[in-house]
C-alpha positions in Angstrom: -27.6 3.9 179.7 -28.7 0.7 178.5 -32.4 -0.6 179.5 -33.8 -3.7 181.1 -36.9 -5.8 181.3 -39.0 -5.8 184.0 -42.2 -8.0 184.5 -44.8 -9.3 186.0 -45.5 -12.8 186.7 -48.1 -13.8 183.8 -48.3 -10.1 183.2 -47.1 -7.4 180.6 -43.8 -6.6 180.3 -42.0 -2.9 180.5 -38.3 -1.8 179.6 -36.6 0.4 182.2 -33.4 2.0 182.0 -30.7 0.4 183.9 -29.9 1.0 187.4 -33.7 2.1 188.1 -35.6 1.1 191.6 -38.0 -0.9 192.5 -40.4 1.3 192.7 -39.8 2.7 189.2 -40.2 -0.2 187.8 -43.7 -0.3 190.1 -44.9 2.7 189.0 -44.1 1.5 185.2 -46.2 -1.9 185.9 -49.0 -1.9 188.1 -51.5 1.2 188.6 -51.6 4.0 191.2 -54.2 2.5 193.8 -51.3 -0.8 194.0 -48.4 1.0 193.9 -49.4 2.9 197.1 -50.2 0.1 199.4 -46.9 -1.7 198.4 -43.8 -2.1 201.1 -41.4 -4.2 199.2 -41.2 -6.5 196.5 -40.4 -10.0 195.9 -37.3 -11.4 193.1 -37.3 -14.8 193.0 -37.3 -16.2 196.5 -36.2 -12.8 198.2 -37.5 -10.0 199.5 -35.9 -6.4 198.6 -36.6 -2.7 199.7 -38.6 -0.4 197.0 -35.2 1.7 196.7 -33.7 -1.4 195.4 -31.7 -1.1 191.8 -32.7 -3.2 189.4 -29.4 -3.5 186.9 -30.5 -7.0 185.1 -33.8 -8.4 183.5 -36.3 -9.2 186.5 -39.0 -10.8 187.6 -40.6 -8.7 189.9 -43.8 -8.8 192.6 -45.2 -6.1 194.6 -45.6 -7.0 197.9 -48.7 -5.1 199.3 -49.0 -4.2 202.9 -52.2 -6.1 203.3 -50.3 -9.7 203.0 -48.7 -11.2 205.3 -45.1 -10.5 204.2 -46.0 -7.0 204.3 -47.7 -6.9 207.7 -44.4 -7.8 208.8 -42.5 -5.9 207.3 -44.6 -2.8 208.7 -44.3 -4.7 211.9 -40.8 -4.5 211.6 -40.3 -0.7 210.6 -42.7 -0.3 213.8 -40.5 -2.0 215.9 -37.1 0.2 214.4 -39.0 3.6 215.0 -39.7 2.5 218.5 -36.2 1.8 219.2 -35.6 5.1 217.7 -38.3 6.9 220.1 -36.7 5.0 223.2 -33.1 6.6 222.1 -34.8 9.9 221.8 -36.5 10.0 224.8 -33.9 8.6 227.3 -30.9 9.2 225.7 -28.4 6.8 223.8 -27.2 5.4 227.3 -29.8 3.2 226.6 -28.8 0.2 224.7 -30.9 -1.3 222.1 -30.7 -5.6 222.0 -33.0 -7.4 219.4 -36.3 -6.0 217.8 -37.8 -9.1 215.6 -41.3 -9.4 214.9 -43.7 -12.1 216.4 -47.2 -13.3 215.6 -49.3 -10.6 216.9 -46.3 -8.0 216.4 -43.4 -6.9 217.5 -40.6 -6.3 220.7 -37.7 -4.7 221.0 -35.5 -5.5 224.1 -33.3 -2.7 226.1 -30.8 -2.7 228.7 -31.7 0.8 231.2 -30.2 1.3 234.1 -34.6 2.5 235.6 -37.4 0.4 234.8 -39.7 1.3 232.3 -43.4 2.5 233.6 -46.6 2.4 231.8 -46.1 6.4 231.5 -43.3 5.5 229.8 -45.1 3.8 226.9 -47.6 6.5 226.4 -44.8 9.0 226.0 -42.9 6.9 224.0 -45.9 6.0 221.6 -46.6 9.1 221.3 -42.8 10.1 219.8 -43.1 7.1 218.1 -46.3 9.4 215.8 -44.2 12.2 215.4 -41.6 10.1 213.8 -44.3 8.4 211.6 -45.9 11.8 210.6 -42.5 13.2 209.8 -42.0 10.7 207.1 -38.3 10.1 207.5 -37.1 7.4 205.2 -35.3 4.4 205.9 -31.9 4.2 204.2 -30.3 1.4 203.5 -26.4 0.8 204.0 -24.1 -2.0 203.1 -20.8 -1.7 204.8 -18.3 -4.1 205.5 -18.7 -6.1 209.2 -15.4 -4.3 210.7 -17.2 -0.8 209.9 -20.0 -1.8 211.6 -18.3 -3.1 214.8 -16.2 0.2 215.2 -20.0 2.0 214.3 -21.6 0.2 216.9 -18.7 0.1 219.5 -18.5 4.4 219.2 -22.0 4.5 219.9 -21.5 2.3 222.8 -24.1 -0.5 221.2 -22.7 -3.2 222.8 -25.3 -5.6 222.3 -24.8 -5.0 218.5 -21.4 -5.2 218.6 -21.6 -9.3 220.0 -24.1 -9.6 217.2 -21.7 -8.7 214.5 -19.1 -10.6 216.2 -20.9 -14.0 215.1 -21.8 -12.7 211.7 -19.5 -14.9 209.3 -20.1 -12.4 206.2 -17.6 -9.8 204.5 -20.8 -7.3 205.0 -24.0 -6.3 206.6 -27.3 -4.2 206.4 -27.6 -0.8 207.9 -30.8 0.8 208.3 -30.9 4.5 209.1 -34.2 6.7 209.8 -33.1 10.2 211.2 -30.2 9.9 213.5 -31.5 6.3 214.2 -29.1 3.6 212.5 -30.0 -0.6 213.5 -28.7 -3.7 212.2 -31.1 -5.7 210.1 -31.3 -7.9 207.2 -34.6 -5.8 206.2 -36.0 -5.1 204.0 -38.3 -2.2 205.2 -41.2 0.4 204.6 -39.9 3.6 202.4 -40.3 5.9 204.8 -41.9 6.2 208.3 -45.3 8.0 206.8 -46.6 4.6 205.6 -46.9 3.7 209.5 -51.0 4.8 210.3 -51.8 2.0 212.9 -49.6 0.8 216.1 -50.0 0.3 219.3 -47.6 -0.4 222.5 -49.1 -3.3 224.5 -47.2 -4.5 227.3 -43.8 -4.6 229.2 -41.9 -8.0 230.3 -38.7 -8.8 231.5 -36.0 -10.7 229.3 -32.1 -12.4 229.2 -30.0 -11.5 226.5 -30.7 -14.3 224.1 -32.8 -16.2 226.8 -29.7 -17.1 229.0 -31.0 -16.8 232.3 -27.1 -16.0 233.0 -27.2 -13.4 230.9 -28.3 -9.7 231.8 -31.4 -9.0 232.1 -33.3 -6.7 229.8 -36.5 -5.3 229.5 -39.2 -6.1 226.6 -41.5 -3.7 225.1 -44.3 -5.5 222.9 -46.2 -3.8 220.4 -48.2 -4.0 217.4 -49.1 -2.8 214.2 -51.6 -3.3 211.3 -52.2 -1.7 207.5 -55.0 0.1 208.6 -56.6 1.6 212.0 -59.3 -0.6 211.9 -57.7 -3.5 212.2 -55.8 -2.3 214.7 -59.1 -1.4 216.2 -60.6 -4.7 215.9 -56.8 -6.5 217.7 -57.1 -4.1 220.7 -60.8 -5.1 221.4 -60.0 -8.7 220.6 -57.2 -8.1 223.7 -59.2 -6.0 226.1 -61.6 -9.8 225.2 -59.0 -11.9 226.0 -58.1 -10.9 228.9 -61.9 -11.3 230.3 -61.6 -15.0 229.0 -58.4 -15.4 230.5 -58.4 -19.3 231.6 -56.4 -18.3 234.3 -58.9 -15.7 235.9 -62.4 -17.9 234.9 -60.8 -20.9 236.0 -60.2 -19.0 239.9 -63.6 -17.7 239.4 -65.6 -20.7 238.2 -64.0 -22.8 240.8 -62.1 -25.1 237.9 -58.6 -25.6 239.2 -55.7 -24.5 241.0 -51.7 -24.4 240.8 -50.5 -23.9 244.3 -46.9 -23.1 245.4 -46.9 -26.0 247.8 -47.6 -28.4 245.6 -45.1 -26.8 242.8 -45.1 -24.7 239.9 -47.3 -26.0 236.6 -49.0 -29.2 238.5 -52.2 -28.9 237.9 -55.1 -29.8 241.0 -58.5 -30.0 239.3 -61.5 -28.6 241.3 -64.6 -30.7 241.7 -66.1 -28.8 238.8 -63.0 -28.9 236.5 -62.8 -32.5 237.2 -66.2 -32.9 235.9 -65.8 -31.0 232.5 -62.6 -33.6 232.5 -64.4 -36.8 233.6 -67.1 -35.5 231.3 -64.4 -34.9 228.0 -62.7 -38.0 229.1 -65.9 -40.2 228.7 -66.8 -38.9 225.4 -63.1 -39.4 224.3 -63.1 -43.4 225.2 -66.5 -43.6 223.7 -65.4 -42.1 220.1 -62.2 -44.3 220.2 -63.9 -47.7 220.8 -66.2 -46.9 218.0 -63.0 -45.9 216.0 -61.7 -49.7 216.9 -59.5 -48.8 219.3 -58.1 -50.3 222.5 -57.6 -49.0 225.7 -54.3 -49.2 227.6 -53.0 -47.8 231.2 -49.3 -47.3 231.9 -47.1 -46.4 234.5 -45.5 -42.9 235.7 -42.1 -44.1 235.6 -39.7 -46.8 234.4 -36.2 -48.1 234.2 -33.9 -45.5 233.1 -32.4 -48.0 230.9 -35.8 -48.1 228.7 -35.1 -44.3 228.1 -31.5 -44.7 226.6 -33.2 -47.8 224.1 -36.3 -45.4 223.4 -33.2 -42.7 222.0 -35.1 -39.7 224.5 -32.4 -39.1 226.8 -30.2 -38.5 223.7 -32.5 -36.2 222.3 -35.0 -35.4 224.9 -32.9 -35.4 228.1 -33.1 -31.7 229.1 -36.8 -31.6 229.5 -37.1 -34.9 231.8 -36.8 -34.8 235.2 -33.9 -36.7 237.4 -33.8 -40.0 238.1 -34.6 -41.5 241.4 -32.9 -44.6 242.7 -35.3 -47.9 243.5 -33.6 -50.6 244.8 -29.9 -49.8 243.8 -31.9 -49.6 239.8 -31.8 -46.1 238.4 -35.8 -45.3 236.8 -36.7 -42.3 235.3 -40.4 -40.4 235.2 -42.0 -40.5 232.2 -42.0 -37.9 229.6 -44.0 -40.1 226.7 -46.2 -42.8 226.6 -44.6 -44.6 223.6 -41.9 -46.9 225.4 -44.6 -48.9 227.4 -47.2 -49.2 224.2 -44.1 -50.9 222.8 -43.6 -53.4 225.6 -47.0 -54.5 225.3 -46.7 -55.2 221.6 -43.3 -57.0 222.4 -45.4 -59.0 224.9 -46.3 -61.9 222.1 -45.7 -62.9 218.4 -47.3 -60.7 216.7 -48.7 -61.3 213.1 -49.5 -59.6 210.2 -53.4 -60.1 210.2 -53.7 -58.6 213.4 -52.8 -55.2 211.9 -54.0 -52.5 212.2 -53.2 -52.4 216.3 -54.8 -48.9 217.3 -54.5 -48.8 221.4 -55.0 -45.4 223.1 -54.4 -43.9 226.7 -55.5 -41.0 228.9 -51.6 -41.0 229.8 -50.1 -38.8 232.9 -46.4 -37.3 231.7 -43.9 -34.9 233.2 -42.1 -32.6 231.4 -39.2 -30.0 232.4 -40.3 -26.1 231.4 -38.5 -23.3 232.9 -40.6 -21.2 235.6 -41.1 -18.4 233.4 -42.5 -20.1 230.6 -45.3 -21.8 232.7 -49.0 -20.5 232.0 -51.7 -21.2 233.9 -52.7 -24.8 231.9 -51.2 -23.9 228.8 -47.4 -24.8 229.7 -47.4 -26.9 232.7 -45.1 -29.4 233.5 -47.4 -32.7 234.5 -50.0 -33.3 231.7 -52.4 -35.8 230.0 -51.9 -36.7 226.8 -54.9 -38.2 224.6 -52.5 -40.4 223.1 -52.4 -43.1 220.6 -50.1 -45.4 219.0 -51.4 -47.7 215.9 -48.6 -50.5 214.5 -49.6 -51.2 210.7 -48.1 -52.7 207.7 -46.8 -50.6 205.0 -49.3 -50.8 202.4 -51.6 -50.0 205.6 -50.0 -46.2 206.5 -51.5 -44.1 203.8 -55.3 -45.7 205.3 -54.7 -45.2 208.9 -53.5 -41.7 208.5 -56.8 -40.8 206.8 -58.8 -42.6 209.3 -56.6 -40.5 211.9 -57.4 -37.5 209.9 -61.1 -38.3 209.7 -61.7 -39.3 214.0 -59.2 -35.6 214.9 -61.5 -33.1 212.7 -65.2 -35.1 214.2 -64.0 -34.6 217.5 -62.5 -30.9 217.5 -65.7 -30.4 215.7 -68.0 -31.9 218.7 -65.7 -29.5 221.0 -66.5 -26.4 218.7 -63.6 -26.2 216.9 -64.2 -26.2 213.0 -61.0 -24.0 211.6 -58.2 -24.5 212.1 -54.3 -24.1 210.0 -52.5 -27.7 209.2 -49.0 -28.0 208.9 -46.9 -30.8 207.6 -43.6 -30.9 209.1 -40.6 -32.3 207.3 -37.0 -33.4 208.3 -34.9 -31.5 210.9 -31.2 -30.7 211.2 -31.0 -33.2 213.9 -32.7 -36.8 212.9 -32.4 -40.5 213.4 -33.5 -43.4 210.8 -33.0 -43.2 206.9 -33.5 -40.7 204.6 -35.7 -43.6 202.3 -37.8 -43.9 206.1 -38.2 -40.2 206.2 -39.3 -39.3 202.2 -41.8 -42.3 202.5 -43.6 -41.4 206.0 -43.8 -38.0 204.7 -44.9 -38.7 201.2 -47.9 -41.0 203.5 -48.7 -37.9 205.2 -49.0 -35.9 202.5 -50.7 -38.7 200.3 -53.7 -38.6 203.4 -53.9 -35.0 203.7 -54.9 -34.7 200.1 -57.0 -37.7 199.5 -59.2 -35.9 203.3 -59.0 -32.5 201.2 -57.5 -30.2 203.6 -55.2 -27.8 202.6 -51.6 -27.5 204.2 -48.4 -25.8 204.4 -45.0 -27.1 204.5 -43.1 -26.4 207.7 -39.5 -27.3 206.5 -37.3 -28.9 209.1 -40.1 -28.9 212.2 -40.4 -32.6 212.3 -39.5 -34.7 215.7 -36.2 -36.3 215.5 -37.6 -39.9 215.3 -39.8 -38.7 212.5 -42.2 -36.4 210.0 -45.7 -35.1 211.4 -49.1 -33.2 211.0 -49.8 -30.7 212.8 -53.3 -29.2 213.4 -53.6 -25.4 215.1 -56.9 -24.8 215.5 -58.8 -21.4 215.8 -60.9 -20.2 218.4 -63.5 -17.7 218.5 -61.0 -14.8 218.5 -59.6 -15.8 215.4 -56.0 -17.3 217.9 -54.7 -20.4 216.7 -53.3 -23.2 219.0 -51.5 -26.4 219.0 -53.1 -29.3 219.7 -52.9 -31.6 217.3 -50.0 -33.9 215.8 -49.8 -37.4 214.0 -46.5 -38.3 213.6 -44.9 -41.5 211.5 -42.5 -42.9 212.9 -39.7 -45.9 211.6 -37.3 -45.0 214.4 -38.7 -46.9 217.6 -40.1 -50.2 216.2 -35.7 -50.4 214.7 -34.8 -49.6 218.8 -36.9 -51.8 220.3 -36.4 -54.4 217.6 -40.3 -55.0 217.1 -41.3 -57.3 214.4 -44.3 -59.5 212.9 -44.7 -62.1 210.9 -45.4 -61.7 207.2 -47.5 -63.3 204.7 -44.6 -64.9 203.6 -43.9 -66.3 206.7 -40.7 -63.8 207.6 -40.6 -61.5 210.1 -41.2 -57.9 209.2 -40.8 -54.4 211.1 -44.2 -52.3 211.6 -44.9 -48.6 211.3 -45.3 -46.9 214.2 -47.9 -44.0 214.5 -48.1 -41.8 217.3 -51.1 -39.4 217.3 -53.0 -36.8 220.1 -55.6 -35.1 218.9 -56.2 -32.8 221.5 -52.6 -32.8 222.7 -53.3 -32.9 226.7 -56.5 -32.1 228.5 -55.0 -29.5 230.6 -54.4 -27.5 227.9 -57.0 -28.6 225.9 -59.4 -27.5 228.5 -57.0 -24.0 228.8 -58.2 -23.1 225.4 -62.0 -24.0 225.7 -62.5 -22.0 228.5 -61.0 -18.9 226.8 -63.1 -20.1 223.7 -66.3 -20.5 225.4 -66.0 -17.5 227.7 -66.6 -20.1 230.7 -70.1 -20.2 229.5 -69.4 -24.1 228.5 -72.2 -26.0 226.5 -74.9 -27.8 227.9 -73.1 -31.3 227.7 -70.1 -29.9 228.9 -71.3 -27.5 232.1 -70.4 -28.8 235.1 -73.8 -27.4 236.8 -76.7 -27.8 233.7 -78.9 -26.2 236.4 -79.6 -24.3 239.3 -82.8 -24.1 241.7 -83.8 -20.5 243.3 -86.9 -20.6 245.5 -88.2 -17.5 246.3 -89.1 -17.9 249.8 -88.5 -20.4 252.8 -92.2 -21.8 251.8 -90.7 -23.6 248.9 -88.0 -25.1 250.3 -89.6 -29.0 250.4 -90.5 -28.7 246.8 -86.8 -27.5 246.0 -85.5 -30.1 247.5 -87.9 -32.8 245.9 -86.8 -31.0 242.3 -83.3 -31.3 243.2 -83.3 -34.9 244.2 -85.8 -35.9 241.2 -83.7 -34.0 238.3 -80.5 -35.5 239.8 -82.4 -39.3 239.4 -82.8 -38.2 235.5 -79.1 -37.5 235.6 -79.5 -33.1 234.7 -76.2 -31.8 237.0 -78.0 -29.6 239.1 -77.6 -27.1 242.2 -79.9 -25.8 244.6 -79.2 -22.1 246.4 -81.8 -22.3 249.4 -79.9 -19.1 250.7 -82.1 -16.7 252.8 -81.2 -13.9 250.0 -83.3 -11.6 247.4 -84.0 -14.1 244.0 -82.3 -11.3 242.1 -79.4 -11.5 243.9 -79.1 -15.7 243.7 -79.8 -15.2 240.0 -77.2 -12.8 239.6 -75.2 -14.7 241.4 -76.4 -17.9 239.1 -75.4 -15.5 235.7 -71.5 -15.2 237.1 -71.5 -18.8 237.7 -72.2 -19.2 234.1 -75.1 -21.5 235.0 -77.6 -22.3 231.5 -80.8 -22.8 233.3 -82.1 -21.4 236.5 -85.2 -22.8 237.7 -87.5 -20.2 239.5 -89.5 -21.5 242.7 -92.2 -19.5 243.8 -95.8 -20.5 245.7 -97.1 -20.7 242.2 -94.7 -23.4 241.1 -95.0 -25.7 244.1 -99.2 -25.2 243.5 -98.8 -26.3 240.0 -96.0 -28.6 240.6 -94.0 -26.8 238.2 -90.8 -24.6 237.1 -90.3 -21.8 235.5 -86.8 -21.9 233.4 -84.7 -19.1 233.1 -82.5 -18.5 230.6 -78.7 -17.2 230.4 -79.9 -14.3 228.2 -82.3 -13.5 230.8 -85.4 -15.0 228.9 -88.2 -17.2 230.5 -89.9 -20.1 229.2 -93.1 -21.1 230.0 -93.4 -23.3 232.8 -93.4 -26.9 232.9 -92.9 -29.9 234.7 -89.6 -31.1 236.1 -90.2 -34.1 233.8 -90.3 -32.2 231.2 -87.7 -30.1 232.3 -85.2 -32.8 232.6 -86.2 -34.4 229.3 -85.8 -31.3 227.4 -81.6 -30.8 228.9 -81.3 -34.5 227.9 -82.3 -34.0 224.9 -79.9 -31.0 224.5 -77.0 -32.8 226.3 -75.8 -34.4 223.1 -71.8 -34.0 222.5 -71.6 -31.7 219.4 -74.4 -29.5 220.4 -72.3 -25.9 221.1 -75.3 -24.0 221.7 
């Protein structure tokens, strides 16, 4: 049998005889210690299965279960062996749906007659370790799609029968472990022993394929790492989560609501949550008129006739709501804030030494999201946007996009927020404008990204139909990354609305049009620093900086002269004047998540002072409420996360 050459990229190079696996040609190339912790390998572009023959010179790189491609792959072989566990314990009634990995992990959906319980999932996790510990190996198949139907259609599989129906290839993958046989592209682990560290989660309720007219299935999520500690360290960052749910603080703190009578994702802020906003707000219109930007308000609804120029009803119409009828005129409520910024440009002749134009608003939209996708103020269906739209001159994009760049990374900083992923998102299937439009916006974007420093991925064909965009996910303290985000060029609109300026040269011209949020909307914005911070906001941000507990009924005059003289120096301060035991009204202070309790005993009012307590419990020495209130001042500066 003839041999073949196998490398490494940049390293040695071994001949094999033909017709040898991957994992021959592993165990030829790298050393014992890599060999073991890799799941796959990667040839050119794609991934393949270790059991792979190699019959031509290759390329070849191991593909270690410590990457990313690897964690999913594992996550994937999870996900198999728990449909396998499911058939074993309830029998092959039970039909098996879709199992794909997501970002955490994994699901697998099932159609059973009795719901699953959370007796269930310990049982079946724990069949799920004695298919792991038996090391079965996964097999892989490739049969022609008719074989497959009449495979799937004896085992009564129905679900992967309409799969294969839709499949336009002569063949598929099979994947077999045991008795257990799936559809999948793959690839997968070599055998069911490398699986040391998994975990089911949760169970949820699903349509086939997210039809709500479909049957209803049920979900169960898991998830699985390389190693048990890891695993260790994602279940405690869960069992954290769920005590920083913003959902849960935000009842407790007395932040917001969402009540039925009112209707699903609209948002009521509570006097407290409406501070933090105000507060948030305040700092955000500071920042942007020092960034040479202009403020705007805008309406909640227009003409439907501006939404058919503006190109969203075409692309955008299933997530705005119906229109209402005004005066025999159809209008429409607003899912963007773009349309209006563009009347107000259109208002006058615009020329090309007034650029750049940078106008902002705190805008109010309303967007269409199914009920049971709603979440607390992450997905909500009315929402503020911290919007922005700056009209520029072409040899002017590159520039404002850094400037953009540079005001978005200052202010997720001042909130906390110093990591975070960036994402440049190119042309989708579904576009408007030229392709010339599209290559040069994007080359812009990428141009600003560089010249800033940040590093970025690619995210092929994510852009928004009018245009190419940035997108920035930060990272909060448990290492969870959100969209917030997004700075998108855009050549489409100023063509609709037929916007010009004039030139230099005297002709008229058609701007750039930027849209930009930095932190997307405030209601989820806020979402995600509650859940970052714990509730335990900082000092600039609390709602209540302070809190006065007087000991006895003696010292209620000089609580109330505190309170009134601390709110004079502007420090947000309570007063709990309850007939109660101090420990309790400081305990009571700690679950409110207050940073400074101010003790008031006879001593205090004697020496006309207060004694400060901490939130770890410490106490400082006392002073006077001058020097109290100078001293949270002080540490009330936007930025200061302590």
């Amino acid at each position: 049998m003839a041999d073949i050459s196998i490398s490494l990229p940049g390293g040695e190079t071994k001949r094999i005889p033909k017709g040898s696996s991957a994992a021959d040609a592993l165990r030829a190339l790298v050393s014992s210690k890599e060999r073991k912790r890799s799941v796959a390998v990667r040839i050119g572009e794609e991934l393949y299965d270790l059991s792979t023959a190699l019959n031509n010179d290759t390329k070849l790189v191991p593909v270690t279960k410590d990457t990313a491609e690897g964690l999913d792959i594992i996550r994937h072989s999870t996900a198999h062996i728990m449909a396998q566990a499911v058939l074993d314990l309830f029998g092959h009634d039970v039909k098996v749906a879709i199992g794909p990995t997501i970002a955490d992990g994994f699901y697998y959906d099932f159609d059973k007659d009795e719901p699953f319980s959370p007796d269930d999932l310990e049982r079946i996790e724990a069949r799920m370790k004695e298919i792991a510990s038996a090391g079965m190996v996964f097999e892989k198949r490739v049969v022609p799609v008719q074989e497959a139907v009449e495979l799937f259609e004896e085992k009564g599989q129905t679900y992967k029968v309409d799969l294969l129906r839709e499949i336009e290839a002569d063949s598929v993958n099979l994947y077999q472990q045991g008795d257990f046989i799936d559809l999948c592209r793959g690839p997968h682990i070599p055998h069911t022993g490398f699986l040391k560290a998994f975990k089911l989660t949760s169970l949820a309720g699903a349509y086939w394929r997210g039809d709500e007219n479909n049957a209803m299935l049920q979900r169960i999520y898991g998830t699985a790492f390389s190693d048990p500690k890891f695993l260790k360290r994602h279940l405690h960052n869960l069992e954290e989560a769920k005590k920083r749910d913003h959902r849960k603080l935000g009842k407790e703190l007395e932040l917001f609501m969402i009540q039925d009578q009112i209707g699903p994702g609209l948002i009521l802020w509570l006097p407290k949550g409406a501070l933090i906003r105000k507060l948030i707000e305040d700092y955000w219109k500071e920042e942007h008129y020092r960034n040479d930007y202009e403020l705007l308000y805008t309406p909640h609804i227009a003409r439907r006739d501006l939404w058919k120029t503006s190109g969203h009803l075409d692309f955008y119409g299933e997530n705005m709501y119906s229109p209402m009828e005004i005066d025999d005129i159809s209008y429409q409520i607003k899912p963007m804030n773009c349309p209006f910024h563009i009347a107000i440009y259109k208002n006058k002749k615009r020329s090309y030494r007034e650029f750049p134009i940078r106008w902002c608003e705190l805008g109010t939209v309303y967007r269409y999201e199914r009920t049971g996708v709603l979440h607390g103020l992450m997905r909500v269906r009315g929402f503020t946007q911290d919007d922005a739209h700056i009209f520029c001159r072409p040899d002017q994009l590159e520039s404002e996009i850094f400037k953009i760049l540079e005001l978005n990374l200052h202010i997720l900083k001042t909130f906390g927020f110093d990591e975070y992923d960036i994402y440049l998102s190119t042309r989708p299937e579904k576009y408007v404008g030229s392709d010339e439009h599209w290559d040069k916006s994007t080359e812009a974007l990428k141009l600003a990204l560089e010249k800033k420093g940040l590093d970025y991925e690619i995210d092929p064909g994510e852009g928004v139909f009018y245009g190419p965009k940035i997108d920035i996910k930060i990272k909060d303290v448990l290492g969870r990354s959100w969209q917030c985000s997004t700075i998108q060029v855009d050549f489409n609109l100023p063509e609709r609305f037929e916007i010009s300026y004039v030139g230099a040269d005297g002709n008229n011209h058609q701007p750039i049009m930027i849209h930009r949020a930095l932190m997307g909307s405030l209601e989820r914005f806020f979402g995600i620093m509650i859940e970052h911070y714990a509730g335990w906001f900082p000092l600039w941000l609390a709602p209540v900086q302070a809190r006065i507990l007087n000991i006895t009924d003696s010292q209620l005059d000089f609580t109330e002269e505190i309170y009134e003289e601390l709110r004079e120096k502007g420090v947000r301060v309570e007063k709990d004047m309850r007939n109660e035991k101090l420990n309790l009204k400081i305990r009571t202070a700690q679950l409110s998540k207050i940073p400074y309790m101010l003790i008031i005993g006879d001593k205090e009012v004697e020496s006309r002072t207060v004694t400060v307590r901490l939130r770890d419990g410490k106490n400082l020495s006392p002073m006077s409420i001058s020097e109290f209130a100078d001293m949270v001042l002080k540490e009330s500066v936007p930025g200061n996360v302590q």
